[in-house]
KOLNUVEX-836004 format. One record per residue: x, y, z of N, C-alpha, C in turn; residue number from 1; residue in one letter. Coordinates in steps of 0.001 Angstrom, whole numbers, plus 500000, padded with zeros to 6 digits. Layout:
! KOLNUVEX-836004
<nupa <X Y Z> <X Y Z> <X Y Z> NUM A>,
...
//
This chain:
! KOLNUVEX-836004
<nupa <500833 498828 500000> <500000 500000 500000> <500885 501246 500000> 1 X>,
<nupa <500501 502142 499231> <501929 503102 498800> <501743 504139 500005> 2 X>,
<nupa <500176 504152 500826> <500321 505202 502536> <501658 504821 503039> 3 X>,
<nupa <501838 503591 503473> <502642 502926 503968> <504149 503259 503767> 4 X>,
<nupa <504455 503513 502714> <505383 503436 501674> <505850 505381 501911> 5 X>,
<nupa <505040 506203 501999> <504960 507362 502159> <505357 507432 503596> 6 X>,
<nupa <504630 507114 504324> <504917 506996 505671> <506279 506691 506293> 7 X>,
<nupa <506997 505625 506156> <508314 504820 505615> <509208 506398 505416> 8 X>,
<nupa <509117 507132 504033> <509482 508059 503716> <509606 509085 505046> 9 X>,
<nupa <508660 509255 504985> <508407 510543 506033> <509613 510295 507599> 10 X>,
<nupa <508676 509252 507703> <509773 508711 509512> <511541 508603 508843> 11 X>,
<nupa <511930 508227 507878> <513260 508463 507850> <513834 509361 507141> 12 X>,
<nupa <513292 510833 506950> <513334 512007 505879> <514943 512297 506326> 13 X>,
<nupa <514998 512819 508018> <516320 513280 508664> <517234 512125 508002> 14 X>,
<nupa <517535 511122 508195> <518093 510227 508132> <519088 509814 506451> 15 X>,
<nupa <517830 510014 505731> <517699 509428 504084> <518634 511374 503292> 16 X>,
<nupa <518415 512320 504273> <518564 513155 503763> <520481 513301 504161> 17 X>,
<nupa <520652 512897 505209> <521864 512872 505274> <523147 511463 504500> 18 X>,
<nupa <522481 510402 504375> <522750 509510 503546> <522714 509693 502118> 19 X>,
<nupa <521624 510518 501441> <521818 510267 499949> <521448 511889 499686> 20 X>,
<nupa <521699 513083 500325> <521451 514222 500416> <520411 514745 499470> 21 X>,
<nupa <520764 515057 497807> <519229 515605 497143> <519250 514367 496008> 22 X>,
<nupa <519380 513429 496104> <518876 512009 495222> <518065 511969 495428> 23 X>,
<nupa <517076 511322 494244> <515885 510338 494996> <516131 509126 495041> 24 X>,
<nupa <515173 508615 496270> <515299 507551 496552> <513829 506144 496491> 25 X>,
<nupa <514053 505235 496597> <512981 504967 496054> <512388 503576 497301> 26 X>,
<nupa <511227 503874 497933> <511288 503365 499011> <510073 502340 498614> 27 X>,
<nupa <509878 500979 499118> <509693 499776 498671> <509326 499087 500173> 28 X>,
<nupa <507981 498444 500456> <508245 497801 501893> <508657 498162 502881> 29 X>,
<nupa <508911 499660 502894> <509495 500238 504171> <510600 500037 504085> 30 X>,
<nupa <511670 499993 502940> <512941 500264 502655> <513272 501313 502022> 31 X>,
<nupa <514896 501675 501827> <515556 502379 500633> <515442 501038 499793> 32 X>,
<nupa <515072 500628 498561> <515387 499925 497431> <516429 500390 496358> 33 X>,
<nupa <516514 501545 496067> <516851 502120 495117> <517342 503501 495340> 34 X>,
<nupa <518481 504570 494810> <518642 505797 494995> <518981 505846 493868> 35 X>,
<nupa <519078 507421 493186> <519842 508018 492223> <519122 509150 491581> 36 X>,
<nupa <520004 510056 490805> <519725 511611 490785> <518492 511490 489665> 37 X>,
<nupa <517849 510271 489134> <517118 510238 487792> <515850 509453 488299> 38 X>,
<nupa <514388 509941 488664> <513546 509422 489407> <512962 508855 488102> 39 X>,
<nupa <512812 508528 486841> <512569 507712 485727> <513228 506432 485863> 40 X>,
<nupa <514584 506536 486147> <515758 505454 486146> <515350 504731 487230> 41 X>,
<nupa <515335 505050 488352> <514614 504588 489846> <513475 503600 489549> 42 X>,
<nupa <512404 504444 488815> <511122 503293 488551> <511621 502153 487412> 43 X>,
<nupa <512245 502281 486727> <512845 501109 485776> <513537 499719 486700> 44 X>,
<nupa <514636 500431 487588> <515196 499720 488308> <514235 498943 489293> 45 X>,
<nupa <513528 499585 490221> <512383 498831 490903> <511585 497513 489858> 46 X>,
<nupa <511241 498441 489300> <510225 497702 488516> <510617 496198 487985> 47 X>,
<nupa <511773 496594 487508> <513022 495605 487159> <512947 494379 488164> 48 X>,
<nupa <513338 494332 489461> <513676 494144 490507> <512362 493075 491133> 49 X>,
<nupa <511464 493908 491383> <510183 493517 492122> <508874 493419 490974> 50 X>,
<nupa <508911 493880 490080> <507721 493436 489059> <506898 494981 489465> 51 X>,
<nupa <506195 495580 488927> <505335 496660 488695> <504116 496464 490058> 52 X>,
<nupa <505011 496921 491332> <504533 497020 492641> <504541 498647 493086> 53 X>,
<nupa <503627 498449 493386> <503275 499818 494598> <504626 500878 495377> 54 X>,
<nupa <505289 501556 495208> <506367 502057 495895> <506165 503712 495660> 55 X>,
<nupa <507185 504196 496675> <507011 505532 496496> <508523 505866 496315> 56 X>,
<nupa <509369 507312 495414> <509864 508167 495157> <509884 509229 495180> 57 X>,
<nupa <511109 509985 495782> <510904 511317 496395> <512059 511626 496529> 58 X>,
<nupa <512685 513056 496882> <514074 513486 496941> <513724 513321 498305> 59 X>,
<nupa <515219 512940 498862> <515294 513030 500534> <516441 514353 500785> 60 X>,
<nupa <516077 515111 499902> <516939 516399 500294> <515527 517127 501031> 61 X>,
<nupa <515975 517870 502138> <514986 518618 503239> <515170 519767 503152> 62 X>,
<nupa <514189 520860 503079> <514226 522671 502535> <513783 522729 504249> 63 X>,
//
C-alpha cells in the first residue's frame, strides 16, 4: 500500500537526507530499494527488481 510506503518516507526524511542528500530515493516495503539523481531510472530499476509494485519516490533532500 503506497500510505505505507509514504509513511516509511516521512519517519526516515532526517536520516535518508543525510545519507543520499538531494537524490531520489525509492522506498519499497518500508525500505531504501533504490537511489539516484534520475527518478525515471529509479522506477525502471524497481520495477526491474520487484515486478510493477506499489512504491514511492521522492528526493530526501529537506528545505
Amino acid at each position: 500500500m503506497i500510505e505505507h510506503e509514504i509513511a516509511s518516507f516521512e519517519r526516515m526524511q532526517a536520516e535518508l537526507s543525510r545519507s543520499y542528500g538531494s537524490q531520489y530515493v525509492a522506498i519499497y516495503q518500508g525500505e531504501v530499494v533504490a537511489h539516484g539523481p534520475d527518478r525515471h531510472m529509479l522506477t525502471e530499476q524497481v520495477y526491474a527488481q520487484f515486478g510493477e509494485v506499489p512504491f514511492f519516490c521522492g528526493t530526501s533532500r529537506r528545505d
